[in-house]
N, C-alpha and C positions, 0 to 999 in steps of 0.2 A: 605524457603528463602524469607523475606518480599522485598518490590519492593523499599521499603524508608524508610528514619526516619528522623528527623527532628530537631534537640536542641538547645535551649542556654546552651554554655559551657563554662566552667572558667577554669583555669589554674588547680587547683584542682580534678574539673572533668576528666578533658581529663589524666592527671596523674594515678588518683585513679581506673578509668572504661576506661580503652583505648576503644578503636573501633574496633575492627576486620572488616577490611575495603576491605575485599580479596571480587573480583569480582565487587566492587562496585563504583561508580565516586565521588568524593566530590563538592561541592560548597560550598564556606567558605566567611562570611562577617564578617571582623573582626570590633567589636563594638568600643572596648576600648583595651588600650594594644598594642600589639606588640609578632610578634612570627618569629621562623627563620625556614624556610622545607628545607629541602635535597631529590629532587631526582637524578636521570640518567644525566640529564640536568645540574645540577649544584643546586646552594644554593639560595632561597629566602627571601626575610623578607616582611613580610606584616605589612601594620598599618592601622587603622582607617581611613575608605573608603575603602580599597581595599576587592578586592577576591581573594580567591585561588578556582584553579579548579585544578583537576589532574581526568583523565583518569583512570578508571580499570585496564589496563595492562601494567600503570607506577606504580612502587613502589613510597612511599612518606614516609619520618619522620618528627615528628617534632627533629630537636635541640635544640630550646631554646627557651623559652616563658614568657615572663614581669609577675608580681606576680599579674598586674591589668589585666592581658587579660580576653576578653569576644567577645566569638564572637558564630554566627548563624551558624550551623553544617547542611549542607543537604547532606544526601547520598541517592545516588539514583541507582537501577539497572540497568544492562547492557540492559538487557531486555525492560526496561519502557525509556530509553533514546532511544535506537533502535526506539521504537513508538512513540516516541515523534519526534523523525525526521526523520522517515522516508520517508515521504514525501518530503525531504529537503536534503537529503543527496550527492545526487551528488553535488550541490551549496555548500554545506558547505567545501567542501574537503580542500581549502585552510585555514580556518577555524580549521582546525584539524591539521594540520602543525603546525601553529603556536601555538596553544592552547600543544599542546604538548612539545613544547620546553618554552612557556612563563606560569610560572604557577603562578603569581603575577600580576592582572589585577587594577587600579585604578581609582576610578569611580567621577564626577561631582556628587554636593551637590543632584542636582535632582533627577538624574538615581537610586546614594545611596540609598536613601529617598526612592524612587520607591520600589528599590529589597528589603528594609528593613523591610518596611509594609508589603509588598507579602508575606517574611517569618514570621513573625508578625499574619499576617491572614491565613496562612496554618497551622502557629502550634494551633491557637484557632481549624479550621477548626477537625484539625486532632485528639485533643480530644474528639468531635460529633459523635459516635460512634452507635448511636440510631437512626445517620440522615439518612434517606432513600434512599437519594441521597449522601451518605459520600464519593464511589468512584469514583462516575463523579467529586465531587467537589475538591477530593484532587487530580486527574487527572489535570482537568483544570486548577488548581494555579499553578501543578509542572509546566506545558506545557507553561505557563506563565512566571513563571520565568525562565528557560531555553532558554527561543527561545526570552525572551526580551534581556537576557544576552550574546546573541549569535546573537543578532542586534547587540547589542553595538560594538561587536569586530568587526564584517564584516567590522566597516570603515573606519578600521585600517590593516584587513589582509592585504590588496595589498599591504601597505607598508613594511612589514616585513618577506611576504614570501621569503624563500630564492633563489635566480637564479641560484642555481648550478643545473649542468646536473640532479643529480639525483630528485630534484624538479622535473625537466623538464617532465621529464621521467614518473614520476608519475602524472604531470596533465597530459601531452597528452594519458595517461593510463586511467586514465579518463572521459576524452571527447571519447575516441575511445567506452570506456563501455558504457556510457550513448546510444550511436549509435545505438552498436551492442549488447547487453546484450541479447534482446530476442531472437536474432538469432545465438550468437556464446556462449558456456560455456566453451569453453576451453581457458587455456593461452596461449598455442603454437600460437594460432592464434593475441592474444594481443599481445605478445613478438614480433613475425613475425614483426607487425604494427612498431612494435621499432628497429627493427634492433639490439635486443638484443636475448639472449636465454631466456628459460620459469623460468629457476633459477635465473637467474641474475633480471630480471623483477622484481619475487619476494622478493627478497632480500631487491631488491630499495623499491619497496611499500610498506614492512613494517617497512623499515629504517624510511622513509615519517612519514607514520601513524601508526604502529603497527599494521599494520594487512595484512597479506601478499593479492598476488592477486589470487589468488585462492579463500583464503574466499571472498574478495570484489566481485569477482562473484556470488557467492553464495547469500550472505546478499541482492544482488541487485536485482535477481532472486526471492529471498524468499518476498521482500519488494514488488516488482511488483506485486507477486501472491495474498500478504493480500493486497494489495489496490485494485485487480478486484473482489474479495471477498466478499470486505467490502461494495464497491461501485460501482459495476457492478451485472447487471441481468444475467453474463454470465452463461453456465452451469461450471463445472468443467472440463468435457473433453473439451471444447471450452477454459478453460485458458491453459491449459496442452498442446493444442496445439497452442494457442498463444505464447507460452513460448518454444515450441519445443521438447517438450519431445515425446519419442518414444510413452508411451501411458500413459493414466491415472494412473493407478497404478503405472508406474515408477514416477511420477509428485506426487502423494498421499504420496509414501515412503517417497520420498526425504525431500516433505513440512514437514510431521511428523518430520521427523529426525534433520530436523533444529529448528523446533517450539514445539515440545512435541504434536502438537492437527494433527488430521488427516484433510486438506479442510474441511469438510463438519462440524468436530466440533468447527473449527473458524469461519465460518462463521454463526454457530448457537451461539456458543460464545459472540459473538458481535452483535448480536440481542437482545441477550438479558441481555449483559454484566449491 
């Protein structure tokens, strides 16, 4: 399973070689043209300046697309979006609300410009094959365009996330994780915090974001362990008990079981990634 790809696409293309887009996130700047998506959410049209973003674990079509359309195709892994923010992920939450329900974003002549080059210089980037440094550098542009595009929205989230209870629910879900993450894994005890049950909790959290809370402990656990990893002298039984686990080897299984690599071969991984 590659982590990205990159295109300029025209009406033609995307018709003739569809995408098989399963597991993967889009980011779309449409050049020229015009096109209409369908997800979960409802129907959008994009034009000249805009993006589409859609989430992995939302379905998206297109419906209809102008005979001039052209626009920059990035799809990118669950995987490599997880590392790209995962230092950032509890901040983003509201972020993710909205990105989930708005999947037509429309951008100032600058910003455009900006994210247009970026894709411009990743897809040169990405044909360098012999460059020695090919995956720091197409790392670095993705993590670029991502996290500038994901500036842009933040300064608009406060405005449009939604006040209903089950919002609510979900950021004080949260902040209570952010708190307690290294010291509590269970939901019984985040549910408790809410004055709801452990189903209903989850329900709401992945009504929110798609992804229930259950996993959100997990990914938040699994993110803390590769940031002491990556950038801590700690030993491994020293994060294992940071993080609370009964012992090492239960803390080993677990990180395997979420990441494919055992501690010690992420963190040799990334030494020498």
């Amino acid at each position: 399973m590659f982590e990205f790809q990159i295109s300029k696409r025209t009406r033609t293309d995307i018709y003739e070689k569809p995408m098989n887009a399963t597991d993967l996130s889009l980011l779309c700047i449409c050049v020229s043209g015009s096109c209409v998506v369908s997800t979960g959410y409802g129907e959008y049209e994009c034009r000249p300046d805009g993006i589409i973003f859609n989430t992995s674990d939302n379905t998206m079509r297109i419906k209809d697309i102008s005979e001039d359309f052209q626009g920059y195709f990035l799809y990118v892994s669950q995987k490599m979006i997880e590392d790209i923010v995962s230092d950032h992920v509890l901040q983003m939450i509201d972020l993710l609300m909205v990105l989930r329900r708005n999947k037509v974003t429309y951008l100032n002549e600058k910003d455009y410009n900006f994210l247009l080059q970026s894709y411009e210089y990743i897809e040169t980037c990405s044909k360098q094959y012999d460059n020695v440094f090919y995956n720091e550098i197409i790392k670095s542009q993705l993590s670029n365009i991502l996290l500038y595009f994901f500036s842009l929205l933040q300064i608009e989230t406060n405005k449009e996330v939604s006040k209903s209870r089950q919002h609510f629910i979900a950021k004080s879900f949260f902040r209570s994780l952010e708190a307690n993450f290294q010291n509590e894994h269970r939901v019984h005890f985040y549910a408790q915090e809410q004055c709801v049950t452990s189903k209903y909790l989850s329900m709401v959290v992945k009504n929110v974001t798609g992804t229930t809370a259950g996993a959100w402990i997990d990914k938040i656990i699994v993110f803390e362990a590769q940031r002491q990893l990556k950038y801590t002298n700690k030993s491994i039984q020293q994060i294992a008990s940071d993080l609370k686990f009964t012992n090492q080897s239960t803390f080993g299984k677990h990180f395997k079981k979420k990441t494919n690599y055992t501690p010690s071969e992420y963190r040799e991984r990334d030494l020498y990634y």
